[in-house]
PAKE-552216 format. One record per atom (N, C-alpha, C): atom name; residue number from 1; x, y, z. Coordinates in steps of 0.2 Angstrom, whole numbers. Last residue first. Example, Ala and Ser with C-alpha at 12.3 -4.5 7.8 and 13.67 -1.06 7.14 Angstrom:
2
+-------+-----+-------+-------+-------+
: atome : num :  east : north :    up :
+-------+-----+-------+-------+-------+
:     N :   2 :    64 :   -11 :    35 :
:    CA :   2 :    68 :    -5 :    36 :
:     C :   2 :    64 :     0 :    39 :
:     N :   1 :    66 :   -28 :    39 :
:    CA :   1 :    62 :   -22 :    39 :
:     C :   1 :    66 :   -16 :    39 :
+-------+-----+-------+-------+-------+
***
This chain:
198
+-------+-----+-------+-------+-------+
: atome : num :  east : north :    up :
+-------+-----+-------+-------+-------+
:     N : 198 :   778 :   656 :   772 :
:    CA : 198 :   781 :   647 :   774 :
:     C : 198 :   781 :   645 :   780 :
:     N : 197 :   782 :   669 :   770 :
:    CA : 197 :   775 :   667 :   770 :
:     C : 197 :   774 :   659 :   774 :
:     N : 196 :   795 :   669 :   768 :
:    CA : 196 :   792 :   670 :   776 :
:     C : 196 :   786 :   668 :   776 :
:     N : 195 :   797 :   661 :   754 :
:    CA : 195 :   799 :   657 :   761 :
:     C : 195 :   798 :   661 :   767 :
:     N : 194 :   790 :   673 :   747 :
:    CA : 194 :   787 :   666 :   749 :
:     C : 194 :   790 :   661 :   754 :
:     N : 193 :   799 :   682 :   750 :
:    CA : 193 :   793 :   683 :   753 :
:     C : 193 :   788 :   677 :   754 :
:     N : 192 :   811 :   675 :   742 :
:    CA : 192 :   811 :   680 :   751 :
:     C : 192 :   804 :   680 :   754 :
:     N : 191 :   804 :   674 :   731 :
:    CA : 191 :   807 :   671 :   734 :
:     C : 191 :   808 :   672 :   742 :
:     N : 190 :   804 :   690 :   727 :
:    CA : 190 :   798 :   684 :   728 :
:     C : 190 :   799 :   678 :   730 :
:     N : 189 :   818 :   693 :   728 :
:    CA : 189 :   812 :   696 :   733 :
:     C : 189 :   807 :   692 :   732 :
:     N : 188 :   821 :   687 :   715 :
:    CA : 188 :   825 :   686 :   723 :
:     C : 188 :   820 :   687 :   728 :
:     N : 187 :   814 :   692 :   707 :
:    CA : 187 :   813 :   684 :   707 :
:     C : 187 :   815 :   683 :   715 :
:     N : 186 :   818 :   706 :   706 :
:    CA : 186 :   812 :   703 :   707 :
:     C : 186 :   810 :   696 :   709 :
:     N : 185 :   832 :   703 :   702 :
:    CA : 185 :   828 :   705 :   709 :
:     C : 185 :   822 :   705 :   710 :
:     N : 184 :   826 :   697 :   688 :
:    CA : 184 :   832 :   693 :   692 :
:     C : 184 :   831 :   698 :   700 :
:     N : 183 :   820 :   708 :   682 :
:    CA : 183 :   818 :   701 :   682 :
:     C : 183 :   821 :   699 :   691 :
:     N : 182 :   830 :   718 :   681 :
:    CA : 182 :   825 :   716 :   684 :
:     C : 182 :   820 :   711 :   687 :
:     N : 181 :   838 :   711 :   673 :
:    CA : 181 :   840 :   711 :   679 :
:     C : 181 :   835 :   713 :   685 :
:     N : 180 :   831 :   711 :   661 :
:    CA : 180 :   833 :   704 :   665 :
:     C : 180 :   835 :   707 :   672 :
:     N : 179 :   829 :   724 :   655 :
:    CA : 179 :   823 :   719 :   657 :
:     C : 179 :   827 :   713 :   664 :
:     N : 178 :   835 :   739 :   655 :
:    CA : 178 :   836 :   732 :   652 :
:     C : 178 :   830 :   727 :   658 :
:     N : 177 :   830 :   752 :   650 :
:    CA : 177 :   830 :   751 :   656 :
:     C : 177 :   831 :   741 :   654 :
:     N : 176 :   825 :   756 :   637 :
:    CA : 176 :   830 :   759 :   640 :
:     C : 176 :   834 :   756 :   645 :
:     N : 175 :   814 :   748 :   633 :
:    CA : 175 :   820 :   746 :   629 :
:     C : 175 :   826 :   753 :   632 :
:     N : 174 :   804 :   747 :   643 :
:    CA : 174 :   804 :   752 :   638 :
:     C : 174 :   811 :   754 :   632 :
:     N : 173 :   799 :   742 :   654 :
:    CA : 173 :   801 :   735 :   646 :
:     C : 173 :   802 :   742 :   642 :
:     N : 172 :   798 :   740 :   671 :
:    CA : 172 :   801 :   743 :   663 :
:     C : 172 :   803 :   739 :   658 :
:     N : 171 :   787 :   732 :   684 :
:    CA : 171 :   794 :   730 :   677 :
:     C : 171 :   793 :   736 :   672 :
:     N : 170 :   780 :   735 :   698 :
:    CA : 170 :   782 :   736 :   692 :
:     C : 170 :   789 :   734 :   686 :
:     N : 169 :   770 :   727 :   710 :
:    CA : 169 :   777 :   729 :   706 :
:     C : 169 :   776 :   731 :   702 :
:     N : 168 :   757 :   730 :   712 :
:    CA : 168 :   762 :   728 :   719 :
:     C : 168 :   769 :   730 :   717 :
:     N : 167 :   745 :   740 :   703 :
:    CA : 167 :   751 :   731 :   704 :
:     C : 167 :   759 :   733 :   709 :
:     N : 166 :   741 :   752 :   700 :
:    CA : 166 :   734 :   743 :   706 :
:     C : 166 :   740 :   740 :   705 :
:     N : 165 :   746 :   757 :   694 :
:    CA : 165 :   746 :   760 :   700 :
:     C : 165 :   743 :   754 :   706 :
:     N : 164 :   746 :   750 :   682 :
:    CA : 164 :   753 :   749 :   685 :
:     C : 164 :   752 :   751 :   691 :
:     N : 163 :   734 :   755 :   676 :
:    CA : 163 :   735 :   747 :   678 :
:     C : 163 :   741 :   749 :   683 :
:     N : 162 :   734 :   769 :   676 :
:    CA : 162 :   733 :   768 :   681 :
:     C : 162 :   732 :   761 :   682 :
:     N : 161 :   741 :   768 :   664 :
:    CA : 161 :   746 :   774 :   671 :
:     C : 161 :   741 :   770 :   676 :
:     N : 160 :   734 :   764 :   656 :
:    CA : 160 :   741 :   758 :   656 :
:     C : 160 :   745 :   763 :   663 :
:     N : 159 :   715 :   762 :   657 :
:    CA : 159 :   724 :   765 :   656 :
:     C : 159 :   727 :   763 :   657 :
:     N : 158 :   709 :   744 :   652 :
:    CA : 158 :   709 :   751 :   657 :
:     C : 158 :   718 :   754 :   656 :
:     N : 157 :   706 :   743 :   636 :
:    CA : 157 :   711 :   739 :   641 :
:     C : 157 :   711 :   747 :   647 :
:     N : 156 :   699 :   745 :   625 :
:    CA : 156 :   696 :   740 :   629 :
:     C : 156 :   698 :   738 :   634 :
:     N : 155 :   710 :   753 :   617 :
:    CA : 155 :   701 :   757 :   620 :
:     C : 155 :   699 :   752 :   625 :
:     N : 154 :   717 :   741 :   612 :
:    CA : 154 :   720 :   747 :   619 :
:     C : 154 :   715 :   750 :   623 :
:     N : 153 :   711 :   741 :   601 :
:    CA : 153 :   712 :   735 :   609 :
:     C : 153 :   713 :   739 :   612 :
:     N : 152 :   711 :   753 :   593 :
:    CA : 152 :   706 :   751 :   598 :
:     C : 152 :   705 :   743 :   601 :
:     N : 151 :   725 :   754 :   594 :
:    CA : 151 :   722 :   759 :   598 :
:     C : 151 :   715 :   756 :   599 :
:     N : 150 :   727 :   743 :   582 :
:    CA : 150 :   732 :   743 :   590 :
:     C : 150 :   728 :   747 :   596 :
:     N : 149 :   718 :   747 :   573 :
:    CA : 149 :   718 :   742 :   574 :
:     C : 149 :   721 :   742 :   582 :
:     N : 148 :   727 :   759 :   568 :
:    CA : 148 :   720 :   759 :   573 :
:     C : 148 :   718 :   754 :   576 :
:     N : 147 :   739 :   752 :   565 :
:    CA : 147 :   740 :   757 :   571 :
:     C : 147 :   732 :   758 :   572 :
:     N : 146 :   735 :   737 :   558 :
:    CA : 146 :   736 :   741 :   558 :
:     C : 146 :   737 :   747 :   565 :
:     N : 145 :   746 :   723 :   560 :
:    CA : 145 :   738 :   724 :   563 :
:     C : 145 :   740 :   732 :   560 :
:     N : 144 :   757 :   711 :   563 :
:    CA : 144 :   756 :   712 :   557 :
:     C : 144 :   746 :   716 :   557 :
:     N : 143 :   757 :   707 :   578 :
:    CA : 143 :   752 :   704 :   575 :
:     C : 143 :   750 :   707 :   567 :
:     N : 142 :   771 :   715 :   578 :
:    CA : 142 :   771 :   706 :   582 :
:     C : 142 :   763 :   703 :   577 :
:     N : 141 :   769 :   726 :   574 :
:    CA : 141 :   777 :   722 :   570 :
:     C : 141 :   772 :   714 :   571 :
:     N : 140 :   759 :   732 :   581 :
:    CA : 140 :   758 :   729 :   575 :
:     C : 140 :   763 :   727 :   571 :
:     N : 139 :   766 :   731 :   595 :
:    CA : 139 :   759 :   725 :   590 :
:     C : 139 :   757 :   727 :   584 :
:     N : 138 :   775 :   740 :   594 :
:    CA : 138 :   776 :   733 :   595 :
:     C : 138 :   771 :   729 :   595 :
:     N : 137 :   770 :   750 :   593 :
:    CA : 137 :   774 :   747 :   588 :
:     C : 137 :   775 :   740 :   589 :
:     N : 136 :   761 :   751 :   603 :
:    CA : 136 :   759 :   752 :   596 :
:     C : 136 :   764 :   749 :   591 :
:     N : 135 :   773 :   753 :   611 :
:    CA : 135 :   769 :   747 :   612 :
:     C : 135 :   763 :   746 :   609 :
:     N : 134 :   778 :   765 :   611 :
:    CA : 134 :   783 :   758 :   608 :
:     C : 134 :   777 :   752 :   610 :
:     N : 133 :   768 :   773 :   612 :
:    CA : 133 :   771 :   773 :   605 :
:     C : 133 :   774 :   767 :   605 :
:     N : 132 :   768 :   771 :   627 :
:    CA : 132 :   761 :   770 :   622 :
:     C : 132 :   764 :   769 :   615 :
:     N : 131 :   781 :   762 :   634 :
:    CA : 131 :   777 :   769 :   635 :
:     C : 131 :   770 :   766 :   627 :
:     N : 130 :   779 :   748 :   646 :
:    CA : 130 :   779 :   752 :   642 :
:     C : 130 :   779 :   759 :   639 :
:     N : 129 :   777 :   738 :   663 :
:    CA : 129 :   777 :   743 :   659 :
:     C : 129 :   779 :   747 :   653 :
:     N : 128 :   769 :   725 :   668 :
:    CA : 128 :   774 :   727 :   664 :
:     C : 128 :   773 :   732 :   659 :
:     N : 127 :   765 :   722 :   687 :
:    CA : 127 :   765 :   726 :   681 :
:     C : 127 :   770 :   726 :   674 :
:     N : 126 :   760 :   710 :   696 :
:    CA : 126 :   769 :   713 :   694 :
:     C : 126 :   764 :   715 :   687 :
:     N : 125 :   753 :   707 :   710 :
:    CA : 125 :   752 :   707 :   704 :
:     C : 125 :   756 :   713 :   701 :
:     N : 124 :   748 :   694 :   723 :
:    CA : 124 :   752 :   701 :   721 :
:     C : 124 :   752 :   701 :   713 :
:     N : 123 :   739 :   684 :   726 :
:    CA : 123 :   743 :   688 :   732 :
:     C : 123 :   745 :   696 :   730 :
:     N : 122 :   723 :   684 :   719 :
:    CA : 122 :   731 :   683 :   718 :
:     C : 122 :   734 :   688 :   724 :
:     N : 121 :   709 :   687 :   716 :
:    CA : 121 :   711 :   680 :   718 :
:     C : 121 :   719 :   679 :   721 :
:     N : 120 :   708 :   699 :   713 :
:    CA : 120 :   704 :   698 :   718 :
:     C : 120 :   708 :   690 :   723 :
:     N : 119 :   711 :   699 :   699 :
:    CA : 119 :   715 :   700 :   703 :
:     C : 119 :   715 :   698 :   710 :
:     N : 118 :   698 :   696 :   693 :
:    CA : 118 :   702 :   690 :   695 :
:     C : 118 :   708 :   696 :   699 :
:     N : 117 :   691 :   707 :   686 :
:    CA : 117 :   690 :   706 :   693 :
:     C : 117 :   694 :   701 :   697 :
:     N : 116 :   692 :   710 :   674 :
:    CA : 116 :   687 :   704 :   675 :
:     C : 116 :   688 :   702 :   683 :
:     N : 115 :   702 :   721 :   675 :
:    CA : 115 :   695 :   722 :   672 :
:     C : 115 :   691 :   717 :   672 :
:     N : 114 :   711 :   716 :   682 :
:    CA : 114 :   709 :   722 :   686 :
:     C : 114 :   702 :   722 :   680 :
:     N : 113 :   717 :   708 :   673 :
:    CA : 113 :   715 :   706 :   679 :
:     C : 113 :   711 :   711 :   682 :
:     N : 112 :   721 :   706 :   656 :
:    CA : 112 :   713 :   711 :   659 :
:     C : 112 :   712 :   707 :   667 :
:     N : 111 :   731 :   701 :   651 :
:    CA : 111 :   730 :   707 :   652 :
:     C : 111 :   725 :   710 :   655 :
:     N : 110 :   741 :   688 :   662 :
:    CA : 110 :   735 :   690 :   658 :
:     C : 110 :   735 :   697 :   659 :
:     N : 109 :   747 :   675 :   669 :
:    CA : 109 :   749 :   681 :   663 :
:     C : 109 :   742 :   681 :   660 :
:     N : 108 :   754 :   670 :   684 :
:    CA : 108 :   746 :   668 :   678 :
:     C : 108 :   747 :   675 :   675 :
:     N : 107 :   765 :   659 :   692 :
:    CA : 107 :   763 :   668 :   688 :
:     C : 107 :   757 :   665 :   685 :
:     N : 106 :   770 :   655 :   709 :
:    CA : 106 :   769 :   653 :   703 :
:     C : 106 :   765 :   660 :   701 :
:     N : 105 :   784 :   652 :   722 :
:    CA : 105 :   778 :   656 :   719 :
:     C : 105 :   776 :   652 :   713 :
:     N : 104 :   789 :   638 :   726 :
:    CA : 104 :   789 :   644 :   729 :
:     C : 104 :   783 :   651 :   726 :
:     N : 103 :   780 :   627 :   718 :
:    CA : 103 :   787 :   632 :   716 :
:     C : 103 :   785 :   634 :   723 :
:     N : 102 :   767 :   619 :   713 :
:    CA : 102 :   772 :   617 :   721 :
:     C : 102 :   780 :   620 :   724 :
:     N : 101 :   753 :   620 :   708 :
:    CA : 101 :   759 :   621 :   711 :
:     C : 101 :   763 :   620 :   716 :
:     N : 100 :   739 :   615 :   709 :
:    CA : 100 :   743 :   611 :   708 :
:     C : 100 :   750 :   613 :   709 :
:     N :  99 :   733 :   628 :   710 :
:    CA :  99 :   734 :   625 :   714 :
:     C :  99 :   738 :   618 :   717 :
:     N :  98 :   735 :   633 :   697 :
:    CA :  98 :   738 :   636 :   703 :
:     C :  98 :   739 :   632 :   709 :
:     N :  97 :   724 :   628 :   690 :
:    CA :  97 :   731 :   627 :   689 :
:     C :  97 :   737 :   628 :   696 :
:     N :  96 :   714 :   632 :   696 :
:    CA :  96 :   714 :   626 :   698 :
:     C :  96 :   723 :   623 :   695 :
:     N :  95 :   713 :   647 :   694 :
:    CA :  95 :   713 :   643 :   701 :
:     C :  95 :   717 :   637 :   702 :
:     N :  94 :   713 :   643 :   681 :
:    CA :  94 :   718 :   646 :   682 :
:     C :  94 :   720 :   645 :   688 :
:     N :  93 :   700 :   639 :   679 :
:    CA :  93 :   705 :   633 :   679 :
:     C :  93 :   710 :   636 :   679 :
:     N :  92 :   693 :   650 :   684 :
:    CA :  92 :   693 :   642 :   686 :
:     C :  92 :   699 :   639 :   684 :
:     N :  91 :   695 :   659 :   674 :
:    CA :  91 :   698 :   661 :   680 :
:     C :  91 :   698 :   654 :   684 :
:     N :  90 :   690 :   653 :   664 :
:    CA :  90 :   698 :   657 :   663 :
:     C :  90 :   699 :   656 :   668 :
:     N :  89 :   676 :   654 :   666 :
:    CA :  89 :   680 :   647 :   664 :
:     C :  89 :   686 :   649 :   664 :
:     N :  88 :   674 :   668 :   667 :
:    CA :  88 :   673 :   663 :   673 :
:     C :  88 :   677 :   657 :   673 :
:     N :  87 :   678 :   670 :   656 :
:    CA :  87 :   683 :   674 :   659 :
:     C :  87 :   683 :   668 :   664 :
:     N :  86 :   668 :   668 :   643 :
:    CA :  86 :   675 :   663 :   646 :
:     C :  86 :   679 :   667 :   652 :
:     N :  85 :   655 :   674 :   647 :
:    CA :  85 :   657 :   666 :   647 :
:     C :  85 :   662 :   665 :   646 :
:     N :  84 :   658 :   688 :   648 :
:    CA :  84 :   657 :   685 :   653 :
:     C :  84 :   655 :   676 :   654 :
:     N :  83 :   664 :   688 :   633 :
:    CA :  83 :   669 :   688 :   641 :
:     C :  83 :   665 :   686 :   648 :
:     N :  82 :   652 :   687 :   627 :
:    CA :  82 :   657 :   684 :   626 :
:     C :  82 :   664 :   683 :   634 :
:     N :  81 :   645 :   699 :   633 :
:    CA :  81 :   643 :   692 :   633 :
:     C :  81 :   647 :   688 :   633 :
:     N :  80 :   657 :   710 :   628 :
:    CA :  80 :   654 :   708 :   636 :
:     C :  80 :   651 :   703 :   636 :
:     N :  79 :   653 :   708 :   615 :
:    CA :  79 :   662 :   707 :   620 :
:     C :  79 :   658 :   706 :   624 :
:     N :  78 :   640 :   712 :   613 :
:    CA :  78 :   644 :   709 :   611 :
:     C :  78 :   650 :   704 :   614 :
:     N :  77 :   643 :   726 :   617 :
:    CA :  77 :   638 :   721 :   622 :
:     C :  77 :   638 :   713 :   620 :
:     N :  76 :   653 :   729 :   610 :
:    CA :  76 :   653 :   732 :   615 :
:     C :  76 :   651 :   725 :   619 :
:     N :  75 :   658 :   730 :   593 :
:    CA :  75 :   651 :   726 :   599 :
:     C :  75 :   653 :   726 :   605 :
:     N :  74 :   668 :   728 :   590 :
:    CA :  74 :   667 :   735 :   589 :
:     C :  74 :   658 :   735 :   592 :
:     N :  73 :   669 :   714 :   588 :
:    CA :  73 :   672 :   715 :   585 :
:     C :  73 :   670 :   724 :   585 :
:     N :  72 :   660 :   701 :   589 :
:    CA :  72 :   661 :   705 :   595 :
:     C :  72 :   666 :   712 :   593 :
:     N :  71 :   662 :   694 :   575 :
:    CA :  71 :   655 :   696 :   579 :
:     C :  71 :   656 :   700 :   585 :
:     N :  70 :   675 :   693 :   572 :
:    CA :  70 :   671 :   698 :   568 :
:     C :  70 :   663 :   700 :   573 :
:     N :  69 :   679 :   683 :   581 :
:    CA :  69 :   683 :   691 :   580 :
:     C :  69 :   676 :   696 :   577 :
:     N :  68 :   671 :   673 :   576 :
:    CA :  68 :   670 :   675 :   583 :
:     C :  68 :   670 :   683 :   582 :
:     N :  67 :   677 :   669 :   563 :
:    CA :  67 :   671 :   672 :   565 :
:     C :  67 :   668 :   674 :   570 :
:     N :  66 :   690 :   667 :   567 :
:    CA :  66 :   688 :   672 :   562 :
:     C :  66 :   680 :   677 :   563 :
:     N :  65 :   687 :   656 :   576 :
:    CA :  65 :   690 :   663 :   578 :
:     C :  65 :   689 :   670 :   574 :
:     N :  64 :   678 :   644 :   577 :
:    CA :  64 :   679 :   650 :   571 :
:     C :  64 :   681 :   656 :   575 :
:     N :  63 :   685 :   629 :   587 :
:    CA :  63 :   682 :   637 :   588 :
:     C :  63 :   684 :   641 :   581 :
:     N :  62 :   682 :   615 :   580 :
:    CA :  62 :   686 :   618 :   580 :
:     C :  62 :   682 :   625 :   581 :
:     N :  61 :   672 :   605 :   575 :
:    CA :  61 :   672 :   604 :   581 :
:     C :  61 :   677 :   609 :   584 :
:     N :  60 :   670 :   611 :   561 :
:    CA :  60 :   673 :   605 :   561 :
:     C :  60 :   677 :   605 :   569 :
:     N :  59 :   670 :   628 :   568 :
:    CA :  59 :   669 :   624 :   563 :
:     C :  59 :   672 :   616 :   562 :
:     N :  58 :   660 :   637 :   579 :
:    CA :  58 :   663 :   631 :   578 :
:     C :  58 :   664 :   627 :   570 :
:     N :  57 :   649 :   646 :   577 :
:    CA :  57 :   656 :   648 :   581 :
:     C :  57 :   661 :   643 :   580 :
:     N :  56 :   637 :   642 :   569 :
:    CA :  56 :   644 :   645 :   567 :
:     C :  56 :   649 :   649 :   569 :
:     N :  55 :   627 :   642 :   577 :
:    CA :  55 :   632 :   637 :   578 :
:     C :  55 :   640 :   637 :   575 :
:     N :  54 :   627 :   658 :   589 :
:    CA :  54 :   626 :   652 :   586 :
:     C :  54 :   632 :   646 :   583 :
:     N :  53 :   632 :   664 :   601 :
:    CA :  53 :   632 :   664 :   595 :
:     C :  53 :   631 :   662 :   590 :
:     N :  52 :   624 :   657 :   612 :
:    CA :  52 :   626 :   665 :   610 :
:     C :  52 :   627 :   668 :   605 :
:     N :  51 :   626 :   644 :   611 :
:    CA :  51 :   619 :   648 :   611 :
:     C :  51 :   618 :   655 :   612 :
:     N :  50 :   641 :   643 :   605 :
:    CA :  50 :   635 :   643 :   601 :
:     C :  50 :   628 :   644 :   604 :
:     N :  49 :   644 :   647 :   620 :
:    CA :  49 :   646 :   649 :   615 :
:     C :  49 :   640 :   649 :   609 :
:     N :  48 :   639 :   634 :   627 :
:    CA :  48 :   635 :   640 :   629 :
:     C :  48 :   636 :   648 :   625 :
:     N :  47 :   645 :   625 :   622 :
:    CA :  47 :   636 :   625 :   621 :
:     C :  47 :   635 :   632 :   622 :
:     N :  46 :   659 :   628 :   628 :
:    CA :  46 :   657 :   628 :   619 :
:     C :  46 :   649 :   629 :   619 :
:     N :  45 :   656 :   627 :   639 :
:    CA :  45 :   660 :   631 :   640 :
:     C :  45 :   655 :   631 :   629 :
:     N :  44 :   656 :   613 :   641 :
:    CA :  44 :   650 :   616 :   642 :
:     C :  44 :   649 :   624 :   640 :
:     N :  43 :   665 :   606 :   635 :
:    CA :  43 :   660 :   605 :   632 :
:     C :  43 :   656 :   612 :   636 :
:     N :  42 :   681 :   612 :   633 :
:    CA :  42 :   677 :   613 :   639 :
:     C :  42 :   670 :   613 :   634 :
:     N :  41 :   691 :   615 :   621 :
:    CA :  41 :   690 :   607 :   625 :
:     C :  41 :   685 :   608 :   629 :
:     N :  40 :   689 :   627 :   615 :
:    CA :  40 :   689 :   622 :   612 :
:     C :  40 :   685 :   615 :   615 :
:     N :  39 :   692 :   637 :   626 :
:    CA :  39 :   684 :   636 :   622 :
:     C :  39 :   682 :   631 :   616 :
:     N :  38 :   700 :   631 :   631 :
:    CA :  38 :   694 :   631 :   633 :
:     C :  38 :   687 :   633 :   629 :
:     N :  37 :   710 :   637 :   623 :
:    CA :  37 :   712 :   630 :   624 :
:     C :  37 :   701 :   627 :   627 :
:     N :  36 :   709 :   651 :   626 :
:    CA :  36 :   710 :   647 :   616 :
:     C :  36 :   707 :   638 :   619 :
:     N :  35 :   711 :   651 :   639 :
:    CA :  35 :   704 :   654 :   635 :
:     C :  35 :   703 :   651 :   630 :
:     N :  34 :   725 :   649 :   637 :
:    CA :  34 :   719 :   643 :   640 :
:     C :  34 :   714 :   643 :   639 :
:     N :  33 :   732 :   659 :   632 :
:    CA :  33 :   731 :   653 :   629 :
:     C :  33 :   726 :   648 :   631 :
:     N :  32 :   727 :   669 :   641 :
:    CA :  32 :   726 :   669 :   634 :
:     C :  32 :   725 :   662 :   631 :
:     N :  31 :   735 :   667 :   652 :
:    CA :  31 :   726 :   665 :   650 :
:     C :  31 :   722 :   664 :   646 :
:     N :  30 :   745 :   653 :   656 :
:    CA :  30 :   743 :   659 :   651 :
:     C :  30 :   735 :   659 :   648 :
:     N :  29 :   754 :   650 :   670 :
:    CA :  29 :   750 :   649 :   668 :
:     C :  29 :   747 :   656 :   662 :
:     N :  28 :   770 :   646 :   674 :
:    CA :  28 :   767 :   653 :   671 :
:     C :  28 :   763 :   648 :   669 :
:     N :  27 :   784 :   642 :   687 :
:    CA :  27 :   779 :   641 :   681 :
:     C :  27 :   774 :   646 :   679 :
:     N :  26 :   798 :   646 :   686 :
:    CA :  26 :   794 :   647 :   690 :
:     C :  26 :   790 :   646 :   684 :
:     N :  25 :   813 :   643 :   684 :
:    CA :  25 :   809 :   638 :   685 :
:     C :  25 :   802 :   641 :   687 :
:     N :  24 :   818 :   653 :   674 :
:    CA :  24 :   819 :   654 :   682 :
:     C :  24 :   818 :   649 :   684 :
:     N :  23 :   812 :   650 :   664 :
:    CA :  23 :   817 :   650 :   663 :
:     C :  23 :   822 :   651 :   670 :
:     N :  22 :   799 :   660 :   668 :
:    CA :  22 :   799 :   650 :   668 :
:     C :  22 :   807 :   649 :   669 :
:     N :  21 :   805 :   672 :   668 :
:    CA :  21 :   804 :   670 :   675 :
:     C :  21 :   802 :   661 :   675 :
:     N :  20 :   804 :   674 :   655 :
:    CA :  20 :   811 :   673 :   659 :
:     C :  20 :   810 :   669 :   666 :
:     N :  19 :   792 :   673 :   652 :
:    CA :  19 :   795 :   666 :   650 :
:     C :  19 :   802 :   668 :   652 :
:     N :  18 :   786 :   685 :   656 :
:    CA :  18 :   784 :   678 :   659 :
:     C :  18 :   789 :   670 :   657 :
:     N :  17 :   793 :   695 :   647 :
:    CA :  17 :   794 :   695 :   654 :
:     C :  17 :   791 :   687 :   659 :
:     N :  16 :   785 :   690 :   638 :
:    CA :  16 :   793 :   690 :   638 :
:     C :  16 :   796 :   691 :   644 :
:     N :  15 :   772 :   695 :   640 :
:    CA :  15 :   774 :   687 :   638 :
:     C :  15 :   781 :   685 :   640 :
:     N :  14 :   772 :   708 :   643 :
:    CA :  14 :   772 :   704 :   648 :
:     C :  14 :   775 :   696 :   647 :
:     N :  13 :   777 :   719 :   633 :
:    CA :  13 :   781 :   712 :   633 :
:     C :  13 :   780 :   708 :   639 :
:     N :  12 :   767 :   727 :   631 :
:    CA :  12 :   770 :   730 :   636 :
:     C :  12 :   776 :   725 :   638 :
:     N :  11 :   757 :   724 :   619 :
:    CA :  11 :   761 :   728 :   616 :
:     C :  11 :   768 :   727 :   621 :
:     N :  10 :   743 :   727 :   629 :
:    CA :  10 :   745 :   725 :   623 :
:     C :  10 :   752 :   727 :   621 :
:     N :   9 :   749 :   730 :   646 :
:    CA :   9 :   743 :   731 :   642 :
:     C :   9 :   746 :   730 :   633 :
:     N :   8 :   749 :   717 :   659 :
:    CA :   8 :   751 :   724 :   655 :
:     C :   8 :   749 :   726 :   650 :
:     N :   7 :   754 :   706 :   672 :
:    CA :   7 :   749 :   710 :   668 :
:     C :   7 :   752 :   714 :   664 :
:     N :   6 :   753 :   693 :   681 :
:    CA :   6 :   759 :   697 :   680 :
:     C :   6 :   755 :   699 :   674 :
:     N :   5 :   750 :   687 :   700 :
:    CA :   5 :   748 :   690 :   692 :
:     C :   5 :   755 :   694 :   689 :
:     N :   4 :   754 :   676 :   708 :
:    CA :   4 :   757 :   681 :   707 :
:     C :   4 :   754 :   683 :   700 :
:     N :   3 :   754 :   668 :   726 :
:    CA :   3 :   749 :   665 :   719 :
:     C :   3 :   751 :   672 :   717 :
:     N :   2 :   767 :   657 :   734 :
:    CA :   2 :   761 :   663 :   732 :
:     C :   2 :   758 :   663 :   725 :
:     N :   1 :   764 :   644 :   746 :
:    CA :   1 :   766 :   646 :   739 :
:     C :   1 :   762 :   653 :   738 :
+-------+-----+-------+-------+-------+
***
């Protein structure tokens, strides 16, 4: 089995590129969402949250997003604490997702591989490309956020010319170039490589 990131920077519709490839059969782990899910359900993962931030991380046993967002929020050193306690929990049970697989490939969708190091862990890693303006538009349509708002997530995410140059593939999402068909040889040839791998 091959173990496949699939990356891109705010805005770049990796999600929608991951839920074609389910729709392939090919399963997707989401980091995002299991960071959500971990900082929830993983006891130790929470302690070490509230010893950081205190207790008003959590309200009614529930993660305070609001109040998290606000505390790291243009905190540099801030974030960086924060992400050096969930990325490690991220990357673990992404691990441990993965290896429960039993497809010919399996995907883990996240945007910061190359900046918490997990790439290190993946056979290969599919970029999804955008250009900059349609991918300011396209987060502030999807999380209703201002155009600054947009530009400083994007400050936190390495260039989006040289994410694409670290990934094995690339996918165009730039609404010229149609998405599925890409998809669909991409999927051929990761197929093809994971049965020589075999």
């Amino acid at each position: 089995m091959i173990s496949i990131g699939i990356t891109g920077g705010i805005g770049s519709g990796k999600s929608t590129v991951a839920k074609i490839f389910e729709v392939l059969g090919i399963p997707v782990y989401y980091a995002d969402d299991a960071a959500k899910r971990l900082m929830n359900e993983d006891a130790s993962l929470r302690e070490a949250i509230i010893a950081a931030f205190g207790a008003e991380s959590y309200v009614d046993g529930q993660l305070n997003r609001s109040y998290l967002s606000s505390a790291v929020f243009n905190n540099k050193e801030k974030l960086e604490q924060l992400n050096a306690l969930v990325h490690p929990a991220t990357i673990l049970d992404g691990e441990n997702w993965m290896l429960r697989q039993t497809t010919p490939y399996a995907l883990k969708e996240a945007a910061l591989f190359f900046e918490s190091g997990s790439a290190s862990s993946l056979d290969l890693v599919i970029g999804v490309y955008a250009p900059t303006a349609l991918r300011i538009h396209r987060a502030m349509q999807r999380d209703n956020i201002s155009r600054e708002a947009v530009i400083a997530r994007m400050s936190k995410q390495i260039n989006e010319n040289i994410k694409m140059r670290l990934c094995d593939f690339v996918i165009v999402n730039d609404e010229q170039h149609p998405v599925l068909p890409q998809v669909l040889a991409l999927h051929q040839q990761l197929l093809k490589l994971a049965a020589a791998k075999n």
